[in-house]
C-alpha positions in Angstrom: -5.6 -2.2 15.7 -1.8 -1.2 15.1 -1.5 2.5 14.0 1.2 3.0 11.3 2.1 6.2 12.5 3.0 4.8 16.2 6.7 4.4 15.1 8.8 6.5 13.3 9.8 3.2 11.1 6.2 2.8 10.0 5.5 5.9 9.3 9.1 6.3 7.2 8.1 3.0 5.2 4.4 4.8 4.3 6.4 8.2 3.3 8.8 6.0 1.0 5.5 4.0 -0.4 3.9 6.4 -1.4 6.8 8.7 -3.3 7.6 5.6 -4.9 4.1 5.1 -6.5 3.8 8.6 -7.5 7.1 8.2 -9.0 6.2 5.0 -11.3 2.7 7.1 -11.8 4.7 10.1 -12.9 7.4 8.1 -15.1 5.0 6.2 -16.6 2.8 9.2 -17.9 6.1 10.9 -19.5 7.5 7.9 -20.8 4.5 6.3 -22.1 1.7 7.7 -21.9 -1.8 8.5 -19.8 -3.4 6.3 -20.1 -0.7 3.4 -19.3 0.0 6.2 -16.0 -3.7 5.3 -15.2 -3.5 1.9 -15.7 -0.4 1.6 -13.5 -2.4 4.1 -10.7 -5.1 1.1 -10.9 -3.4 -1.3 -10.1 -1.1 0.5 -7.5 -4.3 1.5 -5.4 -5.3 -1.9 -6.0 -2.4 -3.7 -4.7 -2.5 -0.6 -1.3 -6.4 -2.0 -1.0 -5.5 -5.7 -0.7 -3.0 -5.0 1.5 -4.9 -3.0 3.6 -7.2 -5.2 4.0 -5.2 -8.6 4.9 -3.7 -5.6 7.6 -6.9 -4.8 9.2 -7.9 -8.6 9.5 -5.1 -9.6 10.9 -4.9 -6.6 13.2 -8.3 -7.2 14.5 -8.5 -10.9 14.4 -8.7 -12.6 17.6 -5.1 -14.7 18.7 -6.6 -17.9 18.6 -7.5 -17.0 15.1 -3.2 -16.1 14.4 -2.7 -19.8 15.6 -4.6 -21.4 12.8 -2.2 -20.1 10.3 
């Protein structure tokens, strides 16, 4: 399984990922309000989950498996 912390690039591009949400979290609850900030936290962990998850299958999937695609 490929460790996002191996390389300083990855690691950089989860640093910058994650300020960035808590930025648009942050914004959203002065701007608007808290319960849009919530609403926008949703769907940000939602969006993280997903993508985690097509990460770890194609991570652990098998190379034949990479061909099919």
């Amino acid at each position: 399984m490929r460790n996002p912390f191996r390389s300083e690039g990855d690691a950089f591009r989860l640093v910058v990922l994650i300020l960035v949400s808590g930025a648009l979290i942050v914004a959203s609850a002065v701007l608007v309000s808290r319960t849009v900030a919530l609403v926008v936290a949703g769907l940000l962990l939602g969006v993280g989950l997903v993508r985690t998850g097509i990460w770890i299958r194609r991570s652990i999937a098998s190379p034949d498996d990479e061909n099919k695609h």
